[in-house]
C-alpha positions as CSV (number, residue, x, y, z in Angstrom):
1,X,-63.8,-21.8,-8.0
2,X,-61.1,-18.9,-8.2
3,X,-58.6,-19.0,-10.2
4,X,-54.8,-18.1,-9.1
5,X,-53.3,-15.4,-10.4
6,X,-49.2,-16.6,-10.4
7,X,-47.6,-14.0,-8.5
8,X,-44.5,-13.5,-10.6
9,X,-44.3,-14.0,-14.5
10,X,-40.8,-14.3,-16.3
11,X,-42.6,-13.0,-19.3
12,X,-43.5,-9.7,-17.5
13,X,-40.2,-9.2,-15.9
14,X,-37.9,-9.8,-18.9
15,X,-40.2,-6.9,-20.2
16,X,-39.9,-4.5,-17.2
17,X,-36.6,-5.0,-17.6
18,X,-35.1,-4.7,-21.1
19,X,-35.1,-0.7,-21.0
20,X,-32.4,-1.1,-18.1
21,X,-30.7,-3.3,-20.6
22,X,-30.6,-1.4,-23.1
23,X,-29.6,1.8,-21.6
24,X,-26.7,0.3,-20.0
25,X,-25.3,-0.9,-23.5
26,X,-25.6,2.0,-24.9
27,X,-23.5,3.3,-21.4
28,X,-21.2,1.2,-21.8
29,X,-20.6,2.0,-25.9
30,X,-20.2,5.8,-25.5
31,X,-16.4,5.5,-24.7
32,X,-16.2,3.5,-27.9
33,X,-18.3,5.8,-30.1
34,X,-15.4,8.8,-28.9
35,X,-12.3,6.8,-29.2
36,X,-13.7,5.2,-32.9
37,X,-14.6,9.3,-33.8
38,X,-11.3,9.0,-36.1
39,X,-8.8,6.6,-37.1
40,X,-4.9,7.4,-38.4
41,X,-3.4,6.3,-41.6
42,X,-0.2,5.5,-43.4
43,X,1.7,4.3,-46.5
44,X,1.3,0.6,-46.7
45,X,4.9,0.0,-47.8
46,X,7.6,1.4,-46.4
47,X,9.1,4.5,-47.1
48,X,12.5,5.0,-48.9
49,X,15.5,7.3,-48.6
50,X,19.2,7.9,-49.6
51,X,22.0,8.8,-47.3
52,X,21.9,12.7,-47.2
53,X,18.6,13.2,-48.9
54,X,15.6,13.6,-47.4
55,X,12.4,11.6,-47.0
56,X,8.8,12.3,-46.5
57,X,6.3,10.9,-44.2
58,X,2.8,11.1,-45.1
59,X,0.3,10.7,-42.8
60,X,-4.0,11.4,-42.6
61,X,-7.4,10.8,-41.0
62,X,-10.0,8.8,-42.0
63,X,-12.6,10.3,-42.6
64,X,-11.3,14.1,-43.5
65,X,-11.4,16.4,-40.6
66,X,-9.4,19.9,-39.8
67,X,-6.0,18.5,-37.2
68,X,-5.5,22.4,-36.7
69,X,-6.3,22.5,-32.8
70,X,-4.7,18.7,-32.1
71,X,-1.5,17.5,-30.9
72,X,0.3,15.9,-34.0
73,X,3.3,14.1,-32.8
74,X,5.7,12.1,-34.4
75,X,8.1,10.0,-32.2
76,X,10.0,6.2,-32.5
77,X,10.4,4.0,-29.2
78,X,9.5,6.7,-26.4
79,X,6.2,8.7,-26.7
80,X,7.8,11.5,-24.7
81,X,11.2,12.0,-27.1
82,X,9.4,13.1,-30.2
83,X,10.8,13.4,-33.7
84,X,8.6,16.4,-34.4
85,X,5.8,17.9,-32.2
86,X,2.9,20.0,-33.4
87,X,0.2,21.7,-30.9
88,X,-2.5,23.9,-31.2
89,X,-1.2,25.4,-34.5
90,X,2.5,25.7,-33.3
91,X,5.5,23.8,-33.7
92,X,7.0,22.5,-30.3
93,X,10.5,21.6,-30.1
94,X,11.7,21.5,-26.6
95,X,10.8,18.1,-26.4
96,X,12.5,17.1,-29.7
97,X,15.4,15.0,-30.0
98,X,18.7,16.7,-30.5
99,X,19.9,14.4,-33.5
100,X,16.5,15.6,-35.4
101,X,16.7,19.7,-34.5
102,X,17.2,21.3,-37.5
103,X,16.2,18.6,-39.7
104,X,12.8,18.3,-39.6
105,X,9.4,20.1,-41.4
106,X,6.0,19.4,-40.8
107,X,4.1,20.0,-44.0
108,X,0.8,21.8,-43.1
109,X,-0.9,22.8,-46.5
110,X,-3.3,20.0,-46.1
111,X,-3.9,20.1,-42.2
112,X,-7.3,21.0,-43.0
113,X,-8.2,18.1,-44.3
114,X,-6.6,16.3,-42.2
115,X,-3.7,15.3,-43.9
116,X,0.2,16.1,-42.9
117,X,3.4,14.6,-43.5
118,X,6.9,14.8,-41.9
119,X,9.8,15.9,-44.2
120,X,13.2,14.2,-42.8
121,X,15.9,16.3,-44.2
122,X,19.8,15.2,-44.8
123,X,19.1,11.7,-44.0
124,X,21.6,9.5,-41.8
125,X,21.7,5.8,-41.4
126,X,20.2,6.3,-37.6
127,X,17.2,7.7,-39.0
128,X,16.6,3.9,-40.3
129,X,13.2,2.2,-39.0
130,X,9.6,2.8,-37.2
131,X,7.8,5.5,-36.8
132,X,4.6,6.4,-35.5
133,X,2.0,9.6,-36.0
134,X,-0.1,10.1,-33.0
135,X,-3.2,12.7,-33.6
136,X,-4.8,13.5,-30.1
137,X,-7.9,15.5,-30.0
138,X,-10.2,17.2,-27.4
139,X,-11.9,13.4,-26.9
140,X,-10.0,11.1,-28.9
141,X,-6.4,9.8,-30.0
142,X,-5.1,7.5,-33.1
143,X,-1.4,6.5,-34.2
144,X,-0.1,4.7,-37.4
145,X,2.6,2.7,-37.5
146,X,5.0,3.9,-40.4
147,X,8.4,2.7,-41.5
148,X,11.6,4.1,-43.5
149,X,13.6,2.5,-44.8
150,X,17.4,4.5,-45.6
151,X,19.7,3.1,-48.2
152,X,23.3,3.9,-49.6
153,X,25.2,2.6,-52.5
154,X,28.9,2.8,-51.5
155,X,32.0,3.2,-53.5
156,X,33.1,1.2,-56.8
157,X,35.1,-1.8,-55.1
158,X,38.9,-1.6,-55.0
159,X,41.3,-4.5,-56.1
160,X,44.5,-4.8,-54.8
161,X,47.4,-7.8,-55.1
162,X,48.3,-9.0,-51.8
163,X,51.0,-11.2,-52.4
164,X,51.0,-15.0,-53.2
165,X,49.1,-17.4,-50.7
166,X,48.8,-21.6,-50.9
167,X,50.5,-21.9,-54.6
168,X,48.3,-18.6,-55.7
169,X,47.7,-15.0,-55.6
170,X,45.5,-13.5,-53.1
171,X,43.4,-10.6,-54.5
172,X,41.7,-7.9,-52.1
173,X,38.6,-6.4,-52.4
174,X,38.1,-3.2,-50.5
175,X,34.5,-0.6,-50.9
176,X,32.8,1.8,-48.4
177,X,29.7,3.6,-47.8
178,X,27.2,1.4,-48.1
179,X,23.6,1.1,-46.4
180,X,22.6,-1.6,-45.4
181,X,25.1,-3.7,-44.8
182,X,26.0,-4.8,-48.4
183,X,26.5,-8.4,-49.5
184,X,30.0,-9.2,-51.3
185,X,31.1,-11.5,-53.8
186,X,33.7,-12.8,-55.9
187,X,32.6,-13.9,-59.4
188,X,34.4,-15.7,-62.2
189,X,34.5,-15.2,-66.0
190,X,31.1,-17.3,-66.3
191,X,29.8,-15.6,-63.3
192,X,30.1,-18.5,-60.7
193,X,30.7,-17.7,-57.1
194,X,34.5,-18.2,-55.9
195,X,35.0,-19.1,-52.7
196,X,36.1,-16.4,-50.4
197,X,39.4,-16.7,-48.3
198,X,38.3,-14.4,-45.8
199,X,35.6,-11.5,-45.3
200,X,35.4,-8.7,-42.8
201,X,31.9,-6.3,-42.4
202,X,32.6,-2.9,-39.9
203,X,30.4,-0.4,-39.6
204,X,32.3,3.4,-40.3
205,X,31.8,6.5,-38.1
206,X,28.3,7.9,-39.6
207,X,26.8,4.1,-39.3
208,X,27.7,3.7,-43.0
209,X,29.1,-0.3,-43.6
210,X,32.7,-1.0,-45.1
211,X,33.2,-4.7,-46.4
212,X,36.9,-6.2,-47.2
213,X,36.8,-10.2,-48.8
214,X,39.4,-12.1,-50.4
215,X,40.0,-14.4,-52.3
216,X,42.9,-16.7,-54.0
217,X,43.0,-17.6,-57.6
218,X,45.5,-20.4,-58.6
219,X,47.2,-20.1,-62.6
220,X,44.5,-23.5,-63.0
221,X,41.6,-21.5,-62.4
222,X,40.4,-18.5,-64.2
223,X,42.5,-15.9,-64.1
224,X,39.8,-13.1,-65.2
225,X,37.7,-12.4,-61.6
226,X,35.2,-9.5,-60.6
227,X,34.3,-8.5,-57.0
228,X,30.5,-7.6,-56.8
229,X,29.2,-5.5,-54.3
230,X,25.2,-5.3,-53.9
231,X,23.2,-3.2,-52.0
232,X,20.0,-5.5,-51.4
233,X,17.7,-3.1,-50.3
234,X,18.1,-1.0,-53.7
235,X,19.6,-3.8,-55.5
236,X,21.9,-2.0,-57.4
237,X,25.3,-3.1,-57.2
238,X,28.7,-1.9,-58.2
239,X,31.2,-4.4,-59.8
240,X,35.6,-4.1,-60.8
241,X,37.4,-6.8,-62.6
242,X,40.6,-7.3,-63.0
243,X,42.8,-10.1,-65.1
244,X,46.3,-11.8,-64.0
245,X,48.6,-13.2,-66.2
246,X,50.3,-16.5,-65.9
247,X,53.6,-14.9,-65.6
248,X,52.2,-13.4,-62.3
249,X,52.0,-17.1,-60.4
250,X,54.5,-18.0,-58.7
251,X,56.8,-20.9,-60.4
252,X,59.8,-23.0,-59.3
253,X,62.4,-20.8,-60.7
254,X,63.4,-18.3,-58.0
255,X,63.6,-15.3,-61.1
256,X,60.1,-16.1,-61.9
257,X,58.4,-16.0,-58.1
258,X,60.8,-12.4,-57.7
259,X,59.1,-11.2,-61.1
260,X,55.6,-12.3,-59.6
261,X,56.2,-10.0,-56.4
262,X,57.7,-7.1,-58.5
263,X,55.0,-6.4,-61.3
264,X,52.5,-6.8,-58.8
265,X,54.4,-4.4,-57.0
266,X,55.0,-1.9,-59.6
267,X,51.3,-2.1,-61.1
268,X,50.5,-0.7,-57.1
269,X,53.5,1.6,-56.7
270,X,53.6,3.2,-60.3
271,X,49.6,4.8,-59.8
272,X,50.9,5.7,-56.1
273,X,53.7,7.5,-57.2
274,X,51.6,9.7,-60.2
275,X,49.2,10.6,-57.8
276,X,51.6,11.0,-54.9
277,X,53.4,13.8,-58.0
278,X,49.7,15.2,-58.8
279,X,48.8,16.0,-54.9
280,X,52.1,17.4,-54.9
281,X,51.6,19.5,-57.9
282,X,48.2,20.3,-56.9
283,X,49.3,21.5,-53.4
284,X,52.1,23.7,-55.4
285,X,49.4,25.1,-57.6
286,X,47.3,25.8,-54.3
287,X,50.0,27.4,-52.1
288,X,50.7,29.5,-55.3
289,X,47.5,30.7,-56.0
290,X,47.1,31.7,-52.2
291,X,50.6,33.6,-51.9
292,X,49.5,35.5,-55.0
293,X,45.8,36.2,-53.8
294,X,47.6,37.2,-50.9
295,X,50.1,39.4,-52.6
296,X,47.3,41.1,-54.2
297,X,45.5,42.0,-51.3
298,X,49.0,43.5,-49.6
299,X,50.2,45.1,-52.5
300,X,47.4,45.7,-55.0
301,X,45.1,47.8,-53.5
302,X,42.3,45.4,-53.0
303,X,41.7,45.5,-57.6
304,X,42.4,42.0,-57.8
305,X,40.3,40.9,-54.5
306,X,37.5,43.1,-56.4
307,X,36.8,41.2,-59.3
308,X,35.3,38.8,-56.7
309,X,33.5,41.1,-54.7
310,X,29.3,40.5,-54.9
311,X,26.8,42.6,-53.9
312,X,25.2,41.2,-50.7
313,X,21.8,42.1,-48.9
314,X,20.4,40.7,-45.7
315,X,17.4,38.5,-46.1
316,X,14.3,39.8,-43.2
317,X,12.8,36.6,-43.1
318,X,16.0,34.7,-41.4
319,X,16.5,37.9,-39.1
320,X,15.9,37.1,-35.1
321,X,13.0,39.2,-34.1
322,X,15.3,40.7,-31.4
323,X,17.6,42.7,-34.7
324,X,16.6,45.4,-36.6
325,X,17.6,45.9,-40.4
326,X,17.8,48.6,-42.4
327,X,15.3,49.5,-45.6
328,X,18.1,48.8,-47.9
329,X,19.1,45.9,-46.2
330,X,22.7,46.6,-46.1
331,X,22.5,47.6,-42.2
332,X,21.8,45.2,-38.9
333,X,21.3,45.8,-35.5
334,X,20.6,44.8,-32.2
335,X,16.9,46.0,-30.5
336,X,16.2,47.1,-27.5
337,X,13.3,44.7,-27.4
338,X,11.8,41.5,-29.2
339,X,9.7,42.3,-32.3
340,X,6.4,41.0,-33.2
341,X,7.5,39.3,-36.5
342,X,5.9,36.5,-38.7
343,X,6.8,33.1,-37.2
344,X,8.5,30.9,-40.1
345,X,10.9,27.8,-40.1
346,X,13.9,30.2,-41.6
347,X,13.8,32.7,-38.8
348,X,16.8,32.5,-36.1
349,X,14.6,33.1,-32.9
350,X,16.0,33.6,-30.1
351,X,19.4,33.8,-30.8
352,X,20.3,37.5,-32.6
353,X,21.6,36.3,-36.4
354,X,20.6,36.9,-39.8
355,X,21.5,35.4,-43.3
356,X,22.7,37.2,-46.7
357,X,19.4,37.0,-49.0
358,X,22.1,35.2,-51.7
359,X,22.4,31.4,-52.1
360,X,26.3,30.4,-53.0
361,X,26.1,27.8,-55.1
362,X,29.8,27.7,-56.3
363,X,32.7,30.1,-57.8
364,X,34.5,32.7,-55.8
365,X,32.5,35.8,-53.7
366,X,34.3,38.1,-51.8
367,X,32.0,40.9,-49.7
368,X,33.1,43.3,-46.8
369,X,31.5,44.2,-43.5
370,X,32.3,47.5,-41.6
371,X,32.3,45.9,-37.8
372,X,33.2,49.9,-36.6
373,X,33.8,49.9,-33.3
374,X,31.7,47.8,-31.9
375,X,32.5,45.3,-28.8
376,X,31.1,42.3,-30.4
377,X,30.3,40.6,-33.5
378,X,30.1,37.5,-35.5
379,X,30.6,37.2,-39.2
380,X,31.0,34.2,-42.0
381,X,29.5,31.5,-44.0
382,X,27.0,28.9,-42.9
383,X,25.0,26.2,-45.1
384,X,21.8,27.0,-45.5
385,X,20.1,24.3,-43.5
386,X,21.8,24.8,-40.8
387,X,19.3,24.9,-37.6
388,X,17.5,28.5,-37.0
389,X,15.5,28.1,-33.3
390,X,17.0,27.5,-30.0
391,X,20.4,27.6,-28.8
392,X,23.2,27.7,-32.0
393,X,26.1,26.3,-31.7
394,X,28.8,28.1,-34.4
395,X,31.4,25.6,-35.7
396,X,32.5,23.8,-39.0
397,X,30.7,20.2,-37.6
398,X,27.4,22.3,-37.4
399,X,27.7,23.9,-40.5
400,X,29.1,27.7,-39.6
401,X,32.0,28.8,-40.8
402,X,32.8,32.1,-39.1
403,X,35.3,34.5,-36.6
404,X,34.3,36.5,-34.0
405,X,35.3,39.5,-31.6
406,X,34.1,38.7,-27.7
407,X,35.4,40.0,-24.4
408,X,38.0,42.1,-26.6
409,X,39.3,38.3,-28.4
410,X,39.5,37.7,-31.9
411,X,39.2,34.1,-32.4
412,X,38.3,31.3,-35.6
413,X,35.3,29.7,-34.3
414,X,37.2,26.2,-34.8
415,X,36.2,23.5,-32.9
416,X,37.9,24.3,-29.5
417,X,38.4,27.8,-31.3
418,X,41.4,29.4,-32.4
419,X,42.8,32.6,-31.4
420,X,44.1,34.8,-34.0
421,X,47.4,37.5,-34.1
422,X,45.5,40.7,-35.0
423,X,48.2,43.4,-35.5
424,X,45.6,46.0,-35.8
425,X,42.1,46.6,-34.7
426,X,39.7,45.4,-38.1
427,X,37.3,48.4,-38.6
428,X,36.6,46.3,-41.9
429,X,36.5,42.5,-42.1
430,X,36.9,40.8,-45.8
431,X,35.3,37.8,-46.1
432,X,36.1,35.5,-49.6
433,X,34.9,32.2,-50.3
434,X,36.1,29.7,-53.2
435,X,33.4,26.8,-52.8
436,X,34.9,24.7,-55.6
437,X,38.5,24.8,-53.5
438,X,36.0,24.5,-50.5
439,X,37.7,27.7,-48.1
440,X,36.5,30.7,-46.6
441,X,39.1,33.0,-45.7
442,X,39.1,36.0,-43.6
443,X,40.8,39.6,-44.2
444,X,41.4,42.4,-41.9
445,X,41.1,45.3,-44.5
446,X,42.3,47.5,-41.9
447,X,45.9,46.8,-42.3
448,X,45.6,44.3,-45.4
449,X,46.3,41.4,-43.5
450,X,44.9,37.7,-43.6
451,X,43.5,36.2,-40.4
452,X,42.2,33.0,-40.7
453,X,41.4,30.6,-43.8
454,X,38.9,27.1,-43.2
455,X,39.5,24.3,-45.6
456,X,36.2,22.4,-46.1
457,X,34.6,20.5,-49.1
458,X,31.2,21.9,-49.5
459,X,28.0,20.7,-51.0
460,X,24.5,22.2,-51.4
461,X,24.2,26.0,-50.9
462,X,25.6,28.2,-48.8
463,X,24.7,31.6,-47.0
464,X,26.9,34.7,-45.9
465,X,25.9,34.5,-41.8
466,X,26.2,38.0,-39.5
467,X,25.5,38.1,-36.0
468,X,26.0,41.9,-34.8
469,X,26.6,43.2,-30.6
470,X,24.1,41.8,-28.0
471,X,24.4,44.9,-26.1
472,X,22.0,47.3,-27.9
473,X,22.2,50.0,-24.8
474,X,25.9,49.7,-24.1
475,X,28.7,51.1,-25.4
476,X,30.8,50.3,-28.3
477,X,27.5,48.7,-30.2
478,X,27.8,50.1,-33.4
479,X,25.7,48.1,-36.4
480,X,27.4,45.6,-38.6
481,X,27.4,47.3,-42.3
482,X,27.8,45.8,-45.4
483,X,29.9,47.8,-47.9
484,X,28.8,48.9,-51.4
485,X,30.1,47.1,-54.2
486,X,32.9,49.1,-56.4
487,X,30.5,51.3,-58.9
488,X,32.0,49.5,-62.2
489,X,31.2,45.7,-60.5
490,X,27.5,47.1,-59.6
491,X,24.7,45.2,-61.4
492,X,26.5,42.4,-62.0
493,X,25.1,39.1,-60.5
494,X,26.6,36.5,-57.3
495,X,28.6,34.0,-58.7
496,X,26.9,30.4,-58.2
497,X,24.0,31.9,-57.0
498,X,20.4,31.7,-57.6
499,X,18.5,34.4,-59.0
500,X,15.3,33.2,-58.4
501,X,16.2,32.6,-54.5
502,X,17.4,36.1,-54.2
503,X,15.0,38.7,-52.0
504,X,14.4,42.3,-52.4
505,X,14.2,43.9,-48.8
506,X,11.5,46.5,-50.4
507,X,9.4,43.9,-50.8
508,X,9.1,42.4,-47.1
């Protein structure tokens, strides 16, 4: 008898099959394998910052691999508006938000390894919330999920007596500047919440929060109450008290309720009235001090404006690669073409302007530029953060201070600008700044005369700011010069300046 042979076998054809198996596994894992190459990672709390200072956002792969050649992006909602944008060893910032130009920094030193983070400078209350780093390579992309978290503590809370209310005296309680919004309360003498009579939250220009809340305290109660202002988010808070007599409530006798108005009254009006007398003063003192600054530079012969005057040299690594400075650095002009300079965050490309190498700290500085004849020119003061690449845009809000000569105008680069009476055509322009009286004023040395004076309070450091003729082959282009310091003031060091900050051209 023959025996059957079975003609299929599950045995054999799980076995003939398995390689297919296998290989398309392994298919269908490659995309994996490249998208898992790297991953991205962040702080696991968030990160904190005050109101005008500046944060940082760190940021790295896992494991440690160079980022040089990929596209680091930070952005918030929208992939496409980025905060900052890094590419192929270049910072990108056409596609960066306008309310972050300026204001950003990638920090590379670690890039290498992988690692980067994003330095936020002057710090608003907008710049509040999520952010995410995105890391794309030639095969793979990551993001992380970041957040900051921006705080403010506000002003010390202001008490004021509004008059009587339901057989009391209602007390206001006013403070400003806070981030987030703050919580408010009023407190007794053993600390015990009072209950509030009204309360009002607003948000100020700047997104900075306001808070008003009152409250009434009857002669029964007690009399000695503190408004307390907190800031959760730093909790810190800031705290007033303030103590009424009984004499102050108001009673049946008419004399007594007219005595509770007036004392209130007079304990407001008396502090208004000294400082109303101490502006006044001050204003006196002011005007005074200008009419004889003036007087000095009419009739003195420029001595008394040059016990101010500083010895000022232009720093090469803010210049646009499209001037061209002199060895001594006293000289700037305008090229006939674009240089091949260093690329660095300080460097005003593409718009033709260069810094003073000195950082103006306070005091008074006083420094004067031979314009010649040229057609055009800028000259002033700017901060020193103020944004270097792309379009500029000169005026007070962006942080230029400064007067120019265009289309044969003189005008205050105010913001619309203002024109300015020139008697006589400035060969020289005097520029003097008083930070601690926060102006800079503006001198035609020509015929002695003032031009124009900005009234500013300053903060953080400032920088003298030159901008010479755009027309390098016209006529009328003449360099802007900086003039040599009087030999008996020569050697002697800016006032409110830094040293350490200050450059030698020689050695660029």
């Amino acid at each position: 008898m023959t025996e059957k042979v079975p003609l299929f076998s599950p045995s054999s054809a799980v076995s003939s099959a398995l390689p297919g198996y296998l290989a398309l596994c392994l298919a269908l894992q490659v995309p994996r394998l490249e998208s898992a190459q790297f991953t991205v990672t962040g702080p696991d709390h968030p990160v904190a910052a005050i109101v005008g200072g500046e944060a940082v956002l760190p940021c790295h792969l896992s494991p440690r691999m160079s980022a040089e050649t990929m596209e680091v992006r930070w952005f918030r909602s929208q992939f496409s508006a980025a905060v900052h944008l890094y590419r192929r060893g270049q910072d990108l910032y056409e596609e960066q938000m306008p309310e972050y130009r300026g204001r950003t920094e990638l920090l590379k030193d670690n890039i290498t390894h992988g690692s980067v983070s994003l330095r936020i400078r002057d710090i608003r209350p907008s710049d509040n919330g999520q952010y995410k780093c995105f890391f794309q390579s030639s095969v793979s992309y990551e993001d992380a999920l970041l957040e900051l978290q921006v705080a403010d503590l506000g002003s010390a809370p202001d008490i004021s007596v509004e008059g009587h209310e339901n057989g009391g005296i209602r007390l206001v309680c006013r403070s400003s500047g806070w981030y987030p919004q703050p919580e408010a309360q009023w407190r007794d003498r053993q600390d015990q919440l009072l209950p509030l009579a009204s309360e009002k939250v607003s948000q100020e220009t700047g997104g900075l929060f306001q808070t008003e809340l009152s409250v009434v305290i009857t002669e029964e109660s007690n009399q000695k109450v503190s408004c307390c202002v907190r800031n959760p988010r730093l909790n810190q808070e800031r705290k007033s008290t303030v103590y009424v007599a009984e004499l102050f409530f108001p009673r049946v006798s008419p004399w007594l309720v007219a005595l509770a108005v007036i004392l209130p009254l007079l304990g407001v009006l008396i502090p208004l009235a000294s400082y109303c007398f101490w502006r006044q003063r001050r204003a006196k003192e002011k005007l005074q001090g200008e009419l004889e600054w003036r007087r000095a530079l009419l009739n003195a012969g420029w001595e008394k404006v040059q016990q101010y005057a500083v010895d000022v040299t232009l720093d090469p690594d803010t210049a646009s690669p499209w001037l061209i400075l002199s060895e001594d650095g006293k000289r700037v002009r305008c090229g006939d073409a674009r240089q091949d300079l260093p690329h660095n965050a300080e460097r005003f490309d593409p718009c033709p302007c260069v810094l003073g190498a000195e950082r103006l700290t306070g005091g008074r500085c006083y420094w004067e530029v031979e314009v010649g004849d040229t057609s055009e020119w800028d000259l002033g003061v700017c901060r020193e953060s103020v944004r270097r690449k792309g379009q500029v845009q000169v005026s007070p809000w962006d942080g230029y201070w400064a007067v120019w000569l265009k289309d044969g105008g003189y005008k205050a680069l105010t913001s619309p600008p203002t024109p300015l009476p020139v008697s006589a055509r400035p060969g020289r322009v005097g520029v003097f700044l008083d930070y601690e009286a926060g102006e800079v004023s503006f001198y035609n040395v020509t015929d002695r005369s003032h031009l124009f004076t900005f009234t500013r309070t300053f903060s953080g450091p400032l920088r003298p700011y030159f901008c010479p003729s755009t027309n390098p082959g016209g006529t009328n282009a003449a360099p802007l010069t900086i003039c040599p310091l009087p030999a008996q003031l020569q050697g002697i060091p800016v006032p409110g300046s830094d040293p350490a900050a200050q450059t030698d051209p020689s050695q660029h």
